[in-house]
C-alpha positions in Angstrom: 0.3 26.0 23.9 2.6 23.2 25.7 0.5 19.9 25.6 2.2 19.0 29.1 0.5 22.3 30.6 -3.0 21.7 29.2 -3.1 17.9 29.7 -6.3 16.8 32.3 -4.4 13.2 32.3 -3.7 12.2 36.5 -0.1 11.6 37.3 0.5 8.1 38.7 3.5 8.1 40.9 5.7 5.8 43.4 8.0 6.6 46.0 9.1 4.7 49.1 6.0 2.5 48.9 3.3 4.4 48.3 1.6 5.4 45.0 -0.2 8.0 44.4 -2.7 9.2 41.8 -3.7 12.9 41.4 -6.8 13.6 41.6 -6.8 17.4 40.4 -7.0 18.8 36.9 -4.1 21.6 36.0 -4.6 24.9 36.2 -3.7 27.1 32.8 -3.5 30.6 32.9 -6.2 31.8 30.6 -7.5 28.6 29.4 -8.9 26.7 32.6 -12.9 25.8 32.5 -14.6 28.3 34.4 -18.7 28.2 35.0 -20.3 30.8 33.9 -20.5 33.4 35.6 -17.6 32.7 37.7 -14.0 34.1 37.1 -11.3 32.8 35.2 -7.9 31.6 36.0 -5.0 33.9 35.5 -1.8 33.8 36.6 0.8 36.9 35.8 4.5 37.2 36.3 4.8 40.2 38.4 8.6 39.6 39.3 10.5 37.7 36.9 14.3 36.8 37.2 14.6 37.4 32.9 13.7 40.7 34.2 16.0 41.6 37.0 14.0 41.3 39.9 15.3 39.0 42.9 12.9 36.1 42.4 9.4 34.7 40.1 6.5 35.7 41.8 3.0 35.1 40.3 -0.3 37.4 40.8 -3.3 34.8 40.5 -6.9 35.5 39.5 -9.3 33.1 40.5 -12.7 32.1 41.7 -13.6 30.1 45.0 -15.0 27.6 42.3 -12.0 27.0 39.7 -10.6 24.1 38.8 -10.9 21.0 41.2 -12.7 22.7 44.3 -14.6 22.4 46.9 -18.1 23.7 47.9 -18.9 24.5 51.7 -22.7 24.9 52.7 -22.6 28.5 52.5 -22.4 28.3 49.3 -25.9 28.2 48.9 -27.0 28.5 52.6 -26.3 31.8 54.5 -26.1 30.6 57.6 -23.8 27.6 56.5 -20.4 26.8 57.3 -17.8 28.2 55.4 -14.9 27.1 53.7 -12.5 27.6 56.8 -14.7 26.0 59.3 -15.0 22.8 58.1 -14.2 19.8 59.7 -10.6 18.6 57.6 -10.9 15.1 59.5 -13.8 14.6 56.5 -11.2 15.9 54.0 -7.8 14.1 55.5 -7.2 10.5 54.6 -10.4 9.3 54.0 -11.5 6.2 52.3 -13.4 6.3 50.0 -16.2 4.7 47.8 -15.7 4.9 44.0 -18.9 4.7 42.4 -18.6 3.1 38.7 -21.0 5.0 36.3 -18.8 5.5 33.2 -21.7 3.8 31.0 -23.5 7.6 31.4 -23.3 9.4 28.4 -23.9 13.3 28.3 -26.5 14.8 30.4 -27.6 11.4 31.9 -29.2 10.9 34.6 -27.5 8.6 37.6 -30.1 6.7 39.4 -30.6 5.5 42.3 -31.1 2.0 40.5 -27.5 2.4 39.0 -25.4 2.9 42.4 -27.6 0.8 45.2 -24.9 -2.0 44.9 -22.5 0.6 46.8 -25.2 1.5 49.3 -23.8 -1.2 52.4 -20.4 0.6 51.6 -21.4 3.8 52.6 -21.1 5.2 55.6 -20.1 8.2 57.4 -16.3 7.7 58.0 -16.5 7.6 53.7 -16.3 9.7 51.0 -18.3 8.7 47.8 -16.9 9.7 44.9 -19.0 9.2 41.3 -16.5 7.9 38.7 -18.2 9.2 35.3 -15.3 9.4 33.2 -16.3 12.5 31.9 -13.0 14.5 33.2 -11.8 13.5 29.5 -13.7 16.5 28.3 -12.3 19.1 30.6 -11.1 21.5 27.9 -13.8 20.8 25.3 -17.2 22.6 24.7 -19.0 20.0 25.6 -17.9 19.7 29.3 -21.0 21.2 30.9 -23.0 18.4 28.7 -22.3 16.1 32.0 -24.0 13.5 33.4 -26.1 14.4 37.0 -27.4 13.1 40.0 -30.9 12.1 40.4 -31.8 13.7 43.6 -33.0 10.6 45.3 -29.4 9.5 45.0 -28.0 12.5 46.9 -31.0 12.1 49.6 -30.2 8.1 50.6 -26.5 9.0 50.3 -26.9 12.0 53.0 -29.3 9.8 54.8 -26.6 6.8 55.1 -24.2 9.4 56.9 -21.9 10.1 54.6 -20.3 14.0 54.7 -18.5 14.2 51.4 -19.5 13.2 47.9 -17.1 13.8 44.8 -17.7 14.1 41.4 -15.8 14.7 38.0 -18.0 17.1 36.4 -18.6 20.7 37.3 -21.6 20.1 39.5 -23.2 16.8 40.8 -26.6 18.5 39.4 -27.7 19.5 35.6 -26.2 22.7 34.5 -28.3 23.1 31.8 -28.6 21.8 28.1 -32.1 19.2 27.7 -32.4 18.8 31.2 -32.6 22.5 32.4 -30.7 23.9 35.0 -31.1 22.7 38.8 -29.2 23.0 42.2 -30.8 20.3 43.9 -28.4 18.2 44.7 -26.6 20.7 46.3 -29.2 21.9 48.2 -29.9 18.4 49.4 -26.0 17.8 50.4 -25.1 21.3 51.7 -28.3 21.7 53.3 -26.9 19.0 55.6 -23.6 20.1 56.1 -22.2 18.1 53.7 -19.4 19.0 51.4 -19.2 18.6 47.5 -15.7 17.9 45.6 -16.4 19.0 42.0 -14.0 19.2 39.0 -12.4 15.9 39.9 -10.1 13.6 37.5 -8.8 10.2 37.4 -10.9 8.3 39.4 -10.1 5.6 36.8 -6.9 5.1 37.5 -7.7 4.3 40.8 -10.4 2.0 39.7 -7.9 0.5 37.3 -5.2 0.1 39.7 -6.6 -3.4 40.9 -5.8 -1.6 44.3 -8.8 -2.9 47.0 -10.7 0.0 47.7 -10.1 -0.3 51.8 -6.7 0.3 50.9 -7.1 3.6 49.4 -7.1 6.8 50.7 -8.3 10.6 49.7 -7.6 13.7 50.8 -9.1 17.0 49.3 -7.7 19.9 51.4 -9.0 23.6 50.8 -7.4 27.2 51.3 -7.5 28.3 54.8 -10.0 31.3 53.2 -12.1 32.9 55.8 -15.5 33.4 55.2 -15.7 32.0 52.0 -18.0 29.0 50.5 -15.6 27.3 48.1 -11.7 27.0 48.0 -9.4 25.1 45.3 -8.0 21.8 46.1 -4.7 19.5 45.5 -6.9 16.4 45.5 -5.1 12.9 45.5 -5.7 9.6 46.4 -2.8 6.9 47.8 -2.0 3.6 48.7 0.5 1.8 50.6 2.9 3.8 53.7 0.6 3.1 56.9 -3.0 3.0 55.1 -3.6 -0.7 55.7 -6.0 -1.3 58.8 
């Protein structure tokens, strides 16, 4: 399979001032992380030039949940908002709070102990994203061996205002392993009409970049899918053009 197709590494690029880091891991036909129980990614060639037809055109298979994606409170709550109701001034453009916790290991728990230097930082015009470092085992078996959220860090998050919290592992809470299962965190987030980024990548970068973090910005924008209580995302983050304040 073509390295170039498979590799979770974020681009890093320049133009006219502003650089920009992608967020959002690649999507392989057939060979994406799925969760289980949720669909895989396909994509088939349904017109193809080789073949004679006027023009390439794809037939994709996926889940509201694949790849780098967002959940909207009805995923768990049934009278929540869905994915084409949300607010997109939360998802457009948004600084955002990088939260360093790449000393977790697999299935670790993130406390409330390890983040409460961030905690005058966040606020409601802020997304708080959870830098793990654990995007570097996107393909392998071990991917759903992530670290998690305490709850009490999801509760004095909410509680500070915030509206979006991002994380690169499939789910801010356990998915199972040790620890056991839990949905907690997304109970405690959605139940407020928050929104979760899950499946991020290269929040590194960023924090690498030496780039000061009021100077960044994120965007995370979903499918226009009605009714629905998750959507892929193109997530980046950017600096320079008119961010400055």
């Amino acid at each position: 399979m073509n390295d170039q197709l498979t590799s979770s590494a974020p681009m890093d690029t320049k133009r006219g001032g502003v650089q920009v880091f992608d967020l959002s891991h690649p999507l392989v036909s057939g060979a994406t992380v799925a969760c289980s129980g949720h669909p895989s990614f396909h994509a088939h060639l349904t017109c193809s030039l080789a073949n004679g037809d006027l023009s390439n055109v794809h037939t994709l298979t996926l889940g509201t949940h694949t790849g780098t994606h967002i959940d909207a409170p009805f995923h768990f709550f049934q009278s929540g908002q869905t994915i084409d109701k949300l607010d997109l001034s939360l998802l457009t453009a948004s600084r955002a709070v990088i939260i360093d916790v790449r000393s977790k290991g697999a299935q670790e728990r993130i406390t409330w102990d390890d983040v409460k230097e961030y905690e005058e930082r966040m606020t409601e015009s802020v997304m708080v994203l959870f830098c793990t470092g654990w995007c570097r085992n996107w393909s392998s078996p071990n991917y759903d061996h992530h670290p998690f959220l305490d709850p009490e860090v999801a509760t004095k998050v909410v509680e500070r205002g915030v509206k979006v919290i991002g994380v690169e592992t499939m789910s801010p809470d356990p998915v199972g392993g040790e620890t056991g299962a839990s949905v907690e965190v997304h109970r405690i987030v959605l139940g407020q009409g928050g929104i979760i980024v899950e499946n991020l990548c290269g929040l590194e970068a960023v924090l690498e970049s030496g780039i000061p973090e009021e100077e960044v910005r994120v965007s995370a924008l979903p499918l226009n899918l009605v009714q629905c209580d998750g959507s892929p995302v193109r997530a980046v983050a950017w600096f320079g053009g008119n961010n400055r304040e």
